[in-house]
MDTraj code that builds the backbone (N, CA, C; nanometers):
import mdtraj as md
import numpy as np

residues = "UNK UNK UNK UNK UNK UNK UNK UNK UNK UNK UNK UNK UNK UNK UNK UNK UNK UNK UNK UNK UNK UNK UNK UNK UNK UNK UNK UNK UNK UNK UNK UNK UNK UNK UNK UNK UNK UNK UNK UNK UNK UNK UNK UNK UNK UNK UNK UNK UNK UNK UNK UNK UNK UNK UNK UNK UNK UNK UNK UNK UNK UNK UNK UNK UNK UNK UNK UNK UNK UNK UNK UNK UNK UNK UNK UNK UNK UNK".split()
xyz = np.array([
    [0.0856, -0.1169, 0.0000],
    [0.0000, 0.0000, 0.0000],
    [0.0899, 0.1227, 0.0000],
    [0.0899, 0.2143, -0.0964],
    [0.1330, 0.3557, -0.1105],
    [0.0007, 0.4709, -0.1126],
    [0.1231, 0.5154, -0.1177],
    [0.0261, 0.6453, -0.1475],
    [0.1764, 0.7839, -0.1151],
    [0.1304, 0.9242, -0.2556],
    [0.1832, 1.0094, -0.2247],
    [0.2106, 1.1088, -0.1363],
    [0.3012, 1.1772, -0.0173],
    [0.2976, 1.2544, 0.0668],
    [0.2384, 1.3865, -0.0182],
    [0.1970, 1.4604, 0.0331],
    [0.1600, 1.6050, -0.0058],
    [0.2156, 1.6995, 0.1322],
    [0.2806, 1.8143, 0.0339],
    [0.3977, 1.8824, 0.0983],
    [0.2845, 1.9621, 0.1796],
    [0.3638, 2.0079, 0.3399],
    [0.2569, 2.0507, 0.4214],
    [0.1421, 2.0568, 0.4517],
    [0.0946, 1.9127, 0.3967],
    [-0.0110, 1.8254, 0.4536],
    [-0.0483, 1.8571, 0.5916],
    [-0.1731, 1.8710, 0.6569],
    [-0.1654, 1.8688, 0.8025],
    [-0.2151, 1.7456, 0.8357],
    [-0.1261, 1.7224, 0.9547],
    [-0.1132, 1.5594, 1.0432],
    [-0.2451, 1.5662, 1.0962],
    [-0.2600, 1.3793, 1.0854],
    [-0.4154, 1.3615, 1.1225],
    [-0.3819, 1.3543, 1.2686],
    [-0.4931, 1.3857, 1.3203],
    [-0.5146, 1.4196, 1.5559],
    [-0.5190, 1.2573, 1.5733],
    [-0.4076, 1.2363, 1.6403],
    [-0.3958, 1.0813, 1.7363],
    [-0.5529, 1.0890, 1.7830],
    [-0.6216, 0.9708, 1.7616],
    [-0.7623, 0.9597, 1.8398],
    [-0.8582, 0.9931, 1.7848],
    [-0.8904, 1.0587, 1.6609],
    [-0.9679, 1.1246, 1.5350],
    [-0.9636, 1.0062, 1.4223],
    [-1.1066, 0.9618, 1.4338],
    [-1.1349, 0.8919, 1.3466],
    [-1.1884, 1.0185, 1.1801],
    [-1.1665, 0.9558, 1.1075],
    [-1.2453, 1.0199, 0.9627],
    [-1.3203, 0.9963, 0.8661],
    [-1.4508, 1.0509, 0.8029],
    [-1.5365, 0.9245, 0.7086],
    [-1.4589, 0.9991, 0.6244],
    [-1.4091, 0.8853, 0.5293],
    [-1.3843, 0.8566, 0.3760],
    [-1.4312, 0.8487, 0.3058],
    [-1.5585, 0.7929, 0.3340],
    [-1.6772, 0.8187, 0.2233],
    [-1.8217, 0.7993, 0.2994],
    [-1.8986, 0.8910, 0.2290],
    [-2.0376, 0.9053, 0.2933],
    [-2.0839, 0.7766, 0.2452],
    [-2.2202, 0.7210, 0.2958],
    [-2.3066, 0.6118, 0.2615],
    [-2.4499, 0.6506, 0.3402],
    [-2.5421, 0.5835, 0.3059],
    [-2.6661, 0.5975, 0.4036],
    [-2.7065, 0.4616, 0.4201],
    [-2.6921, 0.3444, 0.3633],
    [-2.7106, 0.1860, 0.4084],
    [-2.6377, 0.1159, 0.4964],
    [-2.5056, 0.1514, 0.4883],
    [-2.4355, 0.0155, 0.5815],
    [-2.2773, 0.1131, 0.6492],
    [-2.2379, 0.1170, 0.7431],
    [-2.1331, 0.1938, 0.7585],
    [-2.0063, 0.0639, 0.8201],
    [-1.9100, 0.0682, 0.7194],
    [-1.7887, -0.0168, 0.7350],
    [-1.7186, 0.0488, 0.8524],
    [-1.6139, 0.0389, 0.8861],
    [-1.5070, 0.0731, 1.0212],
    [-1.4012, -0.0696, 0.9975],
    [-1.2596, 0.0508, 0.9626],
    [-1.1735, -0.0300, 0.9094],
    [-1.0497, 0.1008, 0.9699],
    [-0.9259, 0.0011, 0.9688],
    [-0.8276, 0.0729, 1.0274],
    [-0.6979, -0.0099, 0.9641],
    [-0.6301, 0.1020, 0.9304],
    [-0.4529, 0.0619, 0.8780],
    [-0.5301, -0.0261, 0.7488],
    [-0.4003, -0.1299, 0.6645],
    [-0.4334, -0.1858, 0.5450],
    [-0.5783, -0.2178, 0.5421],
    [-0.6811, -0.2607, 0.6441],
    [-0.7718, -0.2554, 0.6301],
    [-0.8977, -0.1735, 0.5302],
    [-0.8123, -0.0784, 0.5592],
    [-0.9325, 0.0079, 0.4661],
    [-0.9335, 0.0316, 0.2971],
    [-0.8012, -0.0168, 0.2510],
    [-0.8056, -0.0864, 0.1145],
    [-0.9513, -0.2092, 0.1056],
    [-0.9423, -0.2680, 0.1852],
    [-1.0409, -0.3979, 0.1422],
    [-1.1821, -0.3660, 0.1915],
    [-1.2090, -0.2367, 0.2889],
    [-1.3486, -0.1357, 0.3032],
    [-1.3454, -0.0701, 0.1866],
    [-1.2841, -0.0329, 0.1327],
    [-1.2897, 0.0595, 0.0153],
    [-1.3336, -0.0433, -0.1177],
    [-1.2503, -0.1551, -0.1396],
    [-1.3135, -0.2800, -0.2273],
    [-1.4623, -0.3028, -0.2241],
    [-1.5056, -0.3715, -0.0661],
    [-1.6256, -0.3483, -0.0218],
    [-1.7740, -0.2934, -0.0399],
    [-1.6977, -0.1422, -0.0324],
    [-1.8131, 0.0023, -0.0811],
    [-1.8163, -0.0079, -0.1539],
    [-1.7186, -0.0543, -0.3062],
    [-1.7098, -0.0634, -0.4458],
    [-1.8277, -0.1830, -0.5149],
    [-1.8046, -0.2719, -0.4166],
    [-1.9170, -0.3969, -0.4645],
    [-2.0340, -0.3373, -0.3858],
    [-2.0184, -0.3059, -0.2983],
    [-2.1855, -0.2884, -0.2453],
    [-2.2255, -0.1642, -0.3112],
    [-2.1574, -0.0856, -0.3808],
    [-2.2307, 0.0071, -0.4529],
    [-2.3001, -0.0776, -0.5677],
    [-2.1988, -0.1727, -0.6242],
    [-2.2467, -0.2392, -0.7729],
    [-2.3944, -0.2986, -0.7280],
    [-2.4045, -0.3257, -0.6185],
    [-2.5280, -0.4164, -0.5915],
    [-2.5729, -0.3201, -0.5101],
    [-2.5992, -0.1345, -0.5333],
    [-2.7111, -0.0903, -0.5155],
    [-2.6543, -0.0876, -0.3123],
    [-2.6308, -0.0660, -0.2642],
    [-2.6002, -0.0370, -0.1553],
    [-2.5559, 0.0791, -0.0992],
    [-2.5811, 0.1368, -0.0399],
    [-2.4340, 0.2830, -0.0107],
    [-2.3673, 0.2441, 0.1443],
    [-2.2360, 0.2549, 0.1418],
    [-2.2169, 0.2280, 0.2159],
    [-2.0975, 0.3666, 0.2689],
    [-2.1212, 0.3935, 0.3671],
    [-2.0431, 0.4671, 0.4807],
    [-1.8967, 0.3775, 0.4841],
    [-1.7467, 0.4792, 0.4904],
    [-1.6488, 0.4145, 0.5821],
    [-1.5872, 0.5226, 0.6604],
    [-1.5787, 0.4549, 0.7846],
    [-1.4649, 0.5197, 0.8738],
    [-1.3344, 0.4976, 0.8820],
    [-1.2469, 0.5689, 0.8541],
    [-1.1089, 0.4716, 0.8698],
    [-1.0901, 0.5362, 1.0240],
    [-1.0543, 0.4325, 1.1099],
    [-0.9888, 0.4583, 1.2999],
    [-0.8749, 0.5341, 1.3109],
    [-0.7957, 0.5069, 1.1918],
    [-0.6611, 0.5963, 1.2213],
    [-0.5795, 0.5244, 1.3342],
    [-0.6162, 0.5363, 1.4469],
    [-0.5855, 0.4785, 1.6000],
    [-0.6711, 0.4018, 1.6727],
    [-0.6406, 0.3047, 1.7417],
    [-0.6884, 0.2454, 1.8157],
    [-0.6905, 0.2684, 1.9325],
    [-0.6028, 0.3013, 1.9772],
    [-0.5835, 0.3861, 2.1375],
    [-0.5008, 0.5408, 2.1331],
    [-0.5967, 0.5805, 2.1458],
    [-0.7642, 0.6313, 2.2072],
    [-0.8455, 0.5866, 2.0784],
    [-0.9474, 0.4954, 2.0894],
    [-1.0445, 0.4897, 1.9914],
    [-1.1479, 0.6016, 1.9983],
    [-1.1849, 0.6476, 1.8923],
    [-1.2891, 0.7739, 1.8567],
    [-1.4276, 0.6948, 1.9007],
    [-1.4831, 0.6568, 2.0067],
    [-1.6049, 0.6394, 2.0112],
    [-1.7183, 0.7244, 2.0059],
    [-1.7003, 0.8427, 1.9815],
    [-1.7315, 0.9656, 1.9632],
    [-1.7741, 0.9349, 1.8169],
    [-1.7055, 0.9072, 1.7166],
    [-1.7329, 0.9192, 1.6019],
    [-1.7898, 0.8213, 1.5816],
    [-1.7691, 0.6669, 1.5858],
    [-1.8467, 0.5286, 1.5709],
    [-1.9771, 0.6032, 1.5960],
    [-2.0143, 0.5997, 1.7298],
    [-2.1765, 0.6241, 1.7567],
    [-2.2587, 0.7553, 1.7363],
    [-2.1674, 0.8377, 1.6441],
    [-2.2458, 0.9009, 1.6022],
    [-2.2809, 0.8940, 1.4616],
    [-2.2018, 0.8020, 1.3979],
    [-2.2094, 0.7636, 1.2517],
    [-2.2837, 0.6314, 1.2753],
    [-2.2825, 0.5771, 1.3484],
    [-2.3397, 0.4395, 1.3322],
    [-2.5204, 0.4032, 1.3813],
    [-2.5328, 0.4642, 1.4578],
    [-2.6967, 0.4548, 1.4921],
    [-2.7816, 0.4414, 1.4352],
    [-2.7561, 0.5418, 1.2895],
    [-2.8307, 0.5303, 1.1465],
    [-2.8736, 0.3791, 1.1014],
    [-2.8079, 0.2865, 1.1520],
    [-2.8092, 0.1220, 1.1043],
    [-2.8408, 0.0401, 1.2332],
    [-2.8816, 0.1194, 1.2973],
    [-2.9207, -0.0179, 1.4310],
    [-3.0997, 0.0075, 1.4524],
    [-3.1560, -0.1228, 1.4504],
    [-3.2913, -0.0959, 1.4526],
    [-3.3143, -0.0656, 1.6000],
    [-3.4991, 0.0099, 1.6133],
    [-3.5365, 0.0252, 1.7162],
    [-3.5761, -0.1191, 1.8165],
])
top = md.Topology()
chain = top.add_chain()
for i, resn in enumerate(residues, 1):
    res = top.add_residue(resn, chain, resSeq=i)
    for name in ("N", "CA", "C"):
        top.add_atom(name, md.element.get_by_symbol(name[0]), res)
traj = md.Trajectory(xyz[None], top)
């Protein structure tokens, strides 16, 4: 997995999760190489009509639970 630096980029916040891509059906949560194969994922579940949300974690400790449950509720029934 690559990817290009971009000069004075600003550094992502230790503990700040980020959506990568909006969805309104199903929201993935994927972290490090992981999110190559969420990103595959969203690609097929779009083909089959799906939208799907991803978060990439960035970090695990401190996990953003802040961000999970506020992105994720949208998909849990009453």
């Amino acid at each position: 997995m690559k990817e290009d630096l971009v000069e004075n980029a600003e550094l992502p916040q230790i503990g700040r999760a980020r959506v990568v891509r909006s969805g309104d059906d199903v929201t993935l949560i994927a972290y490090s190489a992981m999110l190559a194969c969420a990103r595959e994922a969203a690609e097929q579940l779009a083909r089959d009509g799906i939208s799907a949300e991803i978060i990439d974690l960035r970090t695990l400790a401190p996990l953003d639970m802040a961000t999970i449950a506020a992105r994720s509720p949208k998909h849990i029934a009453p």
